[in-house]
N, C-alpha and C positions, 0 to 999 in steps of 0.2 A: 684696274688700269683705266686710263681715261681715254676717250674714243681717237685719242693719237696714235695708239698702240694696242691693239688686239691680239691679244695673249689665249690660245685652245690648244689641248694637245688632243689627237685623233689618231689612234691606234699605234699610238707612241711616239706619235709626230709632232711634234713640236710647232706651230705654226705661230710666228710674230707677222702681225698684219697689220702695215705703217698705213695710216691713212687721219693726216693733219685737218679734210676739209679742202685745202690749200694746193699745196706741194711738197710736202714733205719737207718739211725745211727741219732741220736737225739744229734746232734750239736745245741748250744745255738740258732742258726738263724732259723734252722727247729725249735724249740720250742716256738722261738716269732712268727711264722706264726700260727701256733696250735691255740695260745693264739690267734691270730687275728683275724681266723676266729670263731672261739666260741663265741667269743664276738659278731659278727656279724649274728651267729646263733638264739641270745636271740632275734634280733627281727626282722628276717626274716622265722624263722621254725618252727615245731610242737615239732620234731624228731632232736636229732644228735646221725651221726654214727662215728664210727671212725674205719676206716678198709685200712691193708696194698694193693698194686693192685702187689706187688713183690714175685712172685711166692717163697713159701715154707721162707720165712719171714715176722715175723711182725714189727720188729726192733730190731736190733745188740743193744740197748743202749746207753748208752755215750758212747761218744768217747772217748776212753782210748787211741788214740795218745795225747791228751789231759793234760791226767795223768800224763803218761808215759813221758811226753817233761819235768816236773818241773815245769810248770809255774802253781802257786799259784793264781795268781788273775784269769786267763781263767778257770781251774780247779773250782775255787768258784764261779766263774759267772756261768760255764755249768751246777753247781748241784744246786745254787738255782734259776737258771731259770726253769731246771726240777721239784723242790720241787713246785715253785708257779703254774708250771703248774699245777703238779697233785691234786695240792689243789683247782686250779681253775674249773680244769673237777670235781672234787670231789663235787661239790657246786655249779655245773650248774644248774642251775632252770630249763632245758626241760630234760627229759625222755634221758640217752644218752646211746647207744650198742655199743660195743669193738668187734669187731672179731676178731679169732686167726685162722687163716690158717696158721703158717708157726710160726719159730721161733720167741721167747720174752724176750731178756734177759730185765737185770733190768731194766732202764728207760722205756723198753717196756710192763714189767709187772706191772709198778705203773701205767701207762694210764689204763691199760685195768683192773688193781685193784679198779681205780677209777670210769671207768662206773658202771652205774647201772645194767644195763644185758651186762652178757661176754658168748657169745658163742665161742666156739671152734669147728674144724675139728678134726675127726680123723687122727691120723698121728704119725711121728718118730720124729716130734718137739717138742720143750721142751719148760717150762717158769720156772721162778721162780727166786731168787736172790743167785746169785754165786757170789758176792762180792769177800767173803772172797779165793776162788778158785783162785782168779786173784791178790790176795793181798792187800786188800782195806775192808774195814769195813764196814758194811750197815750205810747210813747214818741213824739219829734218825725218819726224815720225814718219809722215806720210812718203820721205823719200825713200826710205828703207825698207818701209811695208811694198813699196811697188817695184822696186830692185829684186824682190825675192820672190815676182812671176811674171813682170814684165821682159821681153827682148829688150837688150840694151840702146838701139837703135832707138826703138818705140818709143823708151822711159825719157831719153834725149828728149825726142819731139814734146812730147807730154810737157815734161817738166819745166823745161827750159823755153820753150815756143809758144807753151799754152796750147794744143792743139787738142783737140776733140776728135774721137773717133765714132761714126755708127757702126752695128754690132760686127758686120762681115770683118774688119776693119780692126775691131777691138778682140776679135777672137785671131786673128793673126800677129799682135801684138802681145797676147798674154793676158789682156783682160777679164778674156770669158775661155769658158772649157767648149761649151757647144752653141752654136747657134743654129736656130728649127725655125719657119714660118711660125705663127702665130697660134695657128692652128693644130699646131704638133708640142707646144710647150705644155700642155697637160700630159699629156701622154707621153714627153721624154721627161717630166717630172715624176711620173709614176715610173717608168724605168731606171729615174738614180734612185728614188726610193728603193726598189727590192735589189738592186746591186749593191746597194750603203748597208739593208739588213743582212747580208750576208758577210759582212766582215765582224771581225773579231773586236770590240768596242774596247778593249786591255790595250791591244797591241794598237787599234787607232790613236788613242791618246798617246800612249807613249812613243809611236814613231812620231807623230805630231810635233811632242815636244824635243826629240833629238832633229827632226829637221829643221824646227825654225828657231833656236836655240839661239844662234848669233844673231838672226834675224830680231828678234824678240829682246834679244840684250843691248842690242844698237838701236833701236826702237827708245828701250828705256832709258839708255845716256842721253839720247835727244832730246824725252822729257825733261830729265832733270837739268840739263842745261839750257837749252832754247825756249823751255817752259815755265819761267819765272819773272817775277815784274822785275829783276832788275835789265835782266835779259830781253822780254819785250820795251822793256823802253828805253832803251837804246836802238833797237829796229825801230821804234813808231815812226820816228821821222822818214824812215825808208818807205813805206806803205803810202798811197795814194787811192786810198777804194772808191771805185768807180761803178756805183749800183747801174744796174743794165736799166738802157735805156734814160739813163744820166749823162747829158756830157759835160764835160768842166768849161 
């Protein structure tokens, strides 16, 4: 792997540790590595974790120089290599934890929507999908990934408003499972470790896949339709991306 993606497993723990230099920004290449070690997760671990090592971020997202350049096929490459990822964490067969220390925009909130246990830190960091804030429209994947553990109310706000939530916030919305101080996130990460090794990793996978089955299947129509150049360009005229701290 290259120092984007640190890939160790530790006593069958699987541990993906994003750290770009940067911000995590989920450029198509950091997302094929994601995908490569996961796959090599299924049959070397118990456990996968997925957690940033970038102080006070978990990842920036796509990259919206991306967007913002015009270019239609890099553009549809970056979102459905994000879609298959988050469908492929969605539908991992080992037990997999998200941590959020630090900020989540969207491609960083569909991973950690897709693990199974999301723990957060306390903090002035946010997640959620601001899309629509940056000029761009939730794609359909991402809306069905977060219909399937956001409150309905919440997904409203999120998706349609752009609203951002810090963790207290995103853990009463559906976001996250627990939220601890800072100081207590090792140590409630050692606690879903030995509660994870105690289930049944047969019957994990396969309730997995009877729960999010429609989830999972509406996911993939909305690749295959919303995810193709004829389909983005006819949206491109609709998009207006507005890199932060750009104004028009």
């Amino acid at each position: 792997m290259t120092q984007r993606v640190c890939y160790r497993v530790e006593n069958g723990i699987a541990c993906i540790d994003l750290d770009d230099g940067k911000v995590n920004v989920m450029s198509t290449a950091m997302m094929a590595e994601i995908g490569s070690v996961l796959d090599r997760a299924e049959t070397s671990a118990d456990i996968v974790v997925l957690r940033s090592t970038r102080p006070g971020i978990f990842s920036a997202g796509f990259d919206l120089k991306v967007f913002a350049s015009g270019d239609t096929a890099k553009s549809l490459e970056m979102v459905k290599a994000g879609a298959e990822l988050a469908l492929r964490l969605m539908l991992h067969p080992l037990p997999t934890i998200g941590v959020m220390e630090g900020h989540a925009y969207p491609m960083g909130t569909f991973l950690l929507l897709a693990c199974d246990v999301r723990l957060g830190a306390q903090g002035g960091h946010r997640m959620g999908l601001n899309e629509v804030a940056i000029g761009i429209s939730p794609p359909r994947f991402a809306i069905e990934l977060a219909r399937s553990r956001l409150h309905p109310a919440w997904l409203s706000r999120t998706a349609v408003l752009g609203e951002m939530y810090e963790p207290e916030d995103a853990l009463a919305a559906g976001f996250l499972d627990r939220v601890v101080p800072p100081d207590m996130i090792d140590k409630t990460f050692g606690d879903t470790i030995a509660a994870l090794r105690a289930i049944h990793r047969p019957s994990h996978a396969t309730a997995k896949k009877r729960l999010r089955r429609l989830t999972a299947e509406a996911m993939r129509v909305a690749i295959e339709q919303e995810l193709t150049m004829s389909a983005y360009e006819a949206n491109k005229g609709r998009s207006a991306v507005v890199l932060p701290g750009v104004s028009n």
